[in-house]
C-alpha positions as CSV (number, residue, x, y, z in Angstrom):
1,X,80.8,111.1,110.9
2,X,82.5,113.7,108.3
3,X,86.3,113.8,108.3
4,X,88.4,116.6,107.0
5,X,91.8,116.0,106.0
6,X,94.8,118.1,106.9
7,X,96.0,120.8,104.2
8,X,97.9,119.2,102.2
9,X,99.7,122.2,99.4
10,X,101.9,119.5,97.5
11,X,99.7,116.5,96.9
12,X,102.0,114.6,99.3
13,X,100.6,114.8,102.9
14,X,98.0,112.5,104.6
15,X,97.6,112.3,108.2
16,X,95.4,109.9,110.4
17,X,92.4,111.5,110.9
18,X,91.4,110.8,114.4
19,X,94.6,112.5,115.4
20,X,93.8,115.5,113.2
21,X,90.0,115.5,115.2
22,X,91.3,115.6,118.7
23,X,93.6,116.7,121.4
24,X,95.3,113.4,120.8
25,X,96.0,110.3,118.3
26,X,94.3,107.0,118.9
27,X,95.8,104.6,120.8
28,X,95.3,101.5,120.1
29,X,97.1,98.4,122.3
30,X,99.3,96.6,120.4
31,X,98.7,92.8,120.3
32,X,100.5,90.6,118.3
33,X,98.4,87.4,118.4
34,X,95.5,89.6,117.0
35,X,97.5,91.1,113.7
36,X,98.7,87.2,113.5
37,X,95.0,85.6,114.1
38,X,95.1,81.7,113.7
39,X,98.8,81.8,112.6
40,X,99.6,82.9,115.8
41,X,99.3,79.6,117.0
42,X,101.6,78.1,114.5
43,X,104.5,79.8,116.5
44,X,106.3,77.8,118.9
45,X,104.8,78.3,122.9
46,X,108.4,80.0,124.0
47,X,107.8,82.8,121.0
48,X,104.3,83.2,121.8
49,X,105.0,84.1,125.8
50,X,107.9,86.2,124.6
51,X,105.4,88.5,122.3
52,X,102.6,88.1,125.1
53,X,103.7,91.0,126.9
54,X,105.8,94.2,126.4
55,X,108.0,93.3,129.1
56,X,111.2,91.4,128.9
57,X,115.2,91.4,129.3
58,X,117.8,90.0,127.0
59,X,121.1,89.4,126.9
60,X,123.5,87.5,124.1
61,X,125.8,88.4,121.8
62,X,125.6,89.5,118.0
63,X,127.6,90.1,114.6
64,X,126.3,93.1,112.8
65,X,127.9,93.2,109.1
66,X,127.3,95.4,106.3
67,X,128.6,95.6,103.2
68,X,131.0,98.7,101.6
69,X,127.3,100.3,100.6
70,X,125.6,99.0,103.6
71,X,128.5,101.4,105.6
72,X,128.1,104.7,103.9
73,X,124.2,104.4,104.6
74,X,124.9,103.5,108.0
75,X,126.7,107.3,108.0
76,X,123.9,108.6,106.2
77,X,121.9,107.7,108.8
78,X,122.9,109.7,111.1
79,X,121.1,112.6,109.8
80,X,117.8,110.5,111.1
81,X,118.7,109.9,114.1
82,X,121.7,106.6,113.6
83,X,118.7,104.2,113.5
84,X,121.2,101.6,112.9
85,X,124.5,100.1,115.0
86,X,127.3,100.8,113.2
87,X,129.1,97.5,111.9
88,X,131.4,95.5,113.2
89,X,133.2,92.0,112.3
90,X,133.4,90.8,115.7
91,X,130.5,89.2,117.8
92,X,129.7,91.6,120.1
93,X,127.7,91.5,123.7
94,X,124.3,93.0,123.4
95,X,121.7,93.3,125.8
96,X,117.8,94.1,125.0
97,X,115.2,95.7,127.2
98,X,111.2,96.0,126.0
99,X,109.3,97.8,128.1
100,X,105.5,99.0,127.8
101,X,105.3,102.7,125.7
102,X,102.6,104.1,127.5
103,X,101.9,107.2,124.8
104,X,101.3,104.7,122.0
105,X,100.2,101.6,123.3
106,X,102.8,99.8,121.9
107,X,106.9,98.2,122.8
108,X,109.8,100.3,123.2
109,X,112.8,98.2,122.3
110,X,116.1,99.7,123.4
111,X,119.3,97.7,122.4
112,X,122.5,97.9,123.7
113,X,125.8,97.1,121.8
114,X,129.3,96.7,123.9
115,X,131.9,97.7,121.3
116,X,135.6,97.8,122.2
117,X,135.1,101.2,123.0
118,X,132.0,102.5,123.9
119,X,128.5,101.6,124.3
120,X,126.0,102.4,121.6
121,X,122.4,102.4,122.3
122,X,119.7,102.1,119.9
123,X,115.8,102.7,120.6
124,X,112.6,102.1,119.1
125,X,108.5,101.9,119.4
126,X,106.6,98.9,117.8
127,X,103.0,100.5,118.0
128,X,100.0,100.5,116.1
129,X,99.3,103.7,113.9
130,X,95.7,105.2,113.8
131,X,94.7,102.5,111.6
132,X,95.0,99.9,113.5
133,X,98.5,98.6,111.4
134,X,101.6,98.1,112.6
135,X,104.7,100.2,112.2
136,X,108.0,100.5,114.0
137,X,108.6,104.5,115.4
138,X,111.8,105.7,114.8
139,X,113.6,108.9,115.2
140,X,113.3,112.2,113.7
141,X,109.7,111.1,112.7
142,X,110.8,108.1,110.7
143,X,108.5,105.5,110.3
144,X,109.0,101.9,109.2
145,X,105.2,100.0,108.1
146,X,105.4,96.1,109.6
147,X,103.8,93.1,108.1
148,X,103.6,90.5,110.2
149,X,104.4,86.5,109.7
150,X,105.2,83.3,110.5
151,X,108.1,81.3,108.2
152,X,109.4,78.0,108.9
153,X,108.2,78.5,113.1
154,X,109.7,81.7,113.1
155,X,108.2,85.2,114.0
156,X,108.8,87.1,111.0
157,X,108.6,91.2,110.9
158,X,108.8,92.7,106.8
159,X,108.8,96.2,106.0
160,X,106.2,97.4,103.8
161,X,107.2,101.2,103.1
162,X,108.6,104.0,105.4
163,X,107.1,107.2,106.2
164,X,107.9,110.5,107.6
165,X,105.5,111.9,110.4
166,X,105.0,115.2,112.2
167,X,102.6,114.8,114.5
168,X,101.9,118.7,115.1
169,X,101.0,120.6,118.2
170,X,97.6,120.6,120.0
171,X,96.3,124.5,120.5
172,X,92.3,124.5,121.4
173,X,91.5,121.2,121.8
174,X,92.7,120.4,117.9
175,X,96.3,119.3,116.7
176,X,97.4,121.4,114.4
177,X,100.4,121.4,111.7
178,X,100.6,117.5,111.7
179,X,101.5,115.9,108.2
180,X,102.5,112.7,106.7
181,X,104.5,112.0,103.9
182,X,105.0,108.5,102.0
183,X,108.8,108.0,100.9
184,X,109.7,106.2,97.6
185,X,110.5,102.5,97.5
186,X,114.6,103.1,96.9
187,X,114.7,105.1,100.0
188,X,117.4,104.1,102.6
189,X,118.3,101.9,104.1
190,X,115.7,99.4,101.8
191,X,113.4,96.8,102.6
192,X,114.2,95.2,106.0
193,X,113.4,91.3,107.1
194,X,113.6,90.7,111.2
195,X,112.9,86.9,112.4
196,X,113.0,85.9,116.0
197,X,113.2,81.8,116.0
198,X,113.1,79.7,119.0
199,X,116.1,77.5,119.7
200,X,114.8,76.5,122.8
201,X,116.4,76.2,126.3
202,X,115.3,79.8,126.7
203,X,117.2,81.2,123.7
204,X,116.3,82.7,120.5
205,X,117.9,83.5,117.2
206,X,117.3,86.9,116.0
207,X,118.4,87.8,112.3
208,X,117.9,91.0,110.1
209,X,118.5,91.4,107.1
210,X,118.1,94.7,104.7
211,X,118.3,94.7,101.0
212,X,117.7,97.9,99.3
213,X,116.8,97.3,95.3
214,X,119.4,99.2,94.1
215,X,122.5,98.5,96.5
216,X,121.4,95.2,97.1
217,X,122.0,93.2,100.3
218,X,123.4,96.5,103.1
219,X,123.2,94.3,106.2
220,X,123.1,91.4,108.3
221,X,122.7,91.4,112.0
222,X,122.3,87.8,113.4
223,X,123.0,86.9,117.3
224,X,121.6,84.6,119.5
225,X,119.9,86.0,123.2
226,X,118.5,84.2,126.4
227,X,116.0,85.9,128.5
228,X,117.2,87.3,131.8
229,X,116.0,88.5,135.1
């Protein structure tokens, strides 16, 4: 089958190709115990049922730090959307919901951060791209590529590169317009670590980390969460 890719004036656009054929991208399911194959079952049987489904509730409490850099690119930011919680040197309550993201296949994780003040929401889509890897969907077409793997028992997610996405219109039967562009390596915020690590009893540890190779270490989120009703 021929493919045709999308015009591309600057050298710097590519765009998945079965989206650029028809009315609509692929969607493929997301399933973490196929990108993981036999290292899935390395992971402990409480992270395993808790990345079984797209389902779940959680509730906990956090610290989300960042350093004197890692706060003036959580302002910058906010020009894509505030893909980050803003900082804060006090464990805070936070509260997680994934639910199934029917137009990608994939997770939508929205967490929920009780400051002193005010609530601040922050939302996401794990999903599988049109090439069957895996990538985290942010705002204003922001795109974060996932590795996947498995470190000391724990459920590791790595960033491997971010993205910017337009994914066009669809006018007779074709999608139109839709473009891609890769962004360089010392783009903010920098290369991001995530690890969810069974404590058992129910609870998990979740950590994330981002170092960007200029500004070194900007942030480091780590709280602990049970799974609720």
């Amino acid at each position: 089958m021929t493919t045709h890719a999308f015009f591309d004036p600057f050298g710097a656009f590519a765009a998945d190709d079965p989206a650029e054929r028809g009315a609509s991208p692929v969607r493929h399911p997301l399933c973490y115990r196929t990108l993981l194959g036999e290292r899935w079952w390395s992971l402990p049987a409480a992270t395993r049922a808790r990345f079984e489904t797209h389902y779940a509730r959680y509730a906990g409490t956090i610290t989300l730090r960042a350093t004197a850099a890692g706060r003036w690119v959580a302002r910058a930011c906010k020009l894509v959307g505030s893909p980050l919680p803003p900082p804060c040197t006090h464990p805070l309550a936070a509260a997680v919901r994934v639910e199934p993201d029917e137009t990608t296949g994939g997770s939508r994780w929205t967490r929920c951060y009780d400051f002193p003040r005010k609530r601040v929401s922050v939302a996401s889509v794990k999903a599988l791209d049109a090439s069957g890897e895996l990538v985290e969907r942010l705002s204003c077409g922001l795109r974060m590529r996932l590795k996947l793997d498995v470190r000391d028992e724990a459920l590791c997610f790595d960033s491997a590169g971010y993205y910017v996405e337009c994914e066009g219109f669809v006018l007779s039967g074709r999608r139109r317009c839709a473009w891609r562009m890769d962004l360089p390596s010392w783009f903010l915020p920098g290369r991001t670590c995530v690890t969810h690590h069974d404590l058992g009893d129910d609870c998990f540890r979740f950590t994330m980390t981002i170092h960007h190779e200029l500004l070194g270490e900007l942030f480091h989120h780590d709280g602990v969460f049970r799974g609720v009703e």
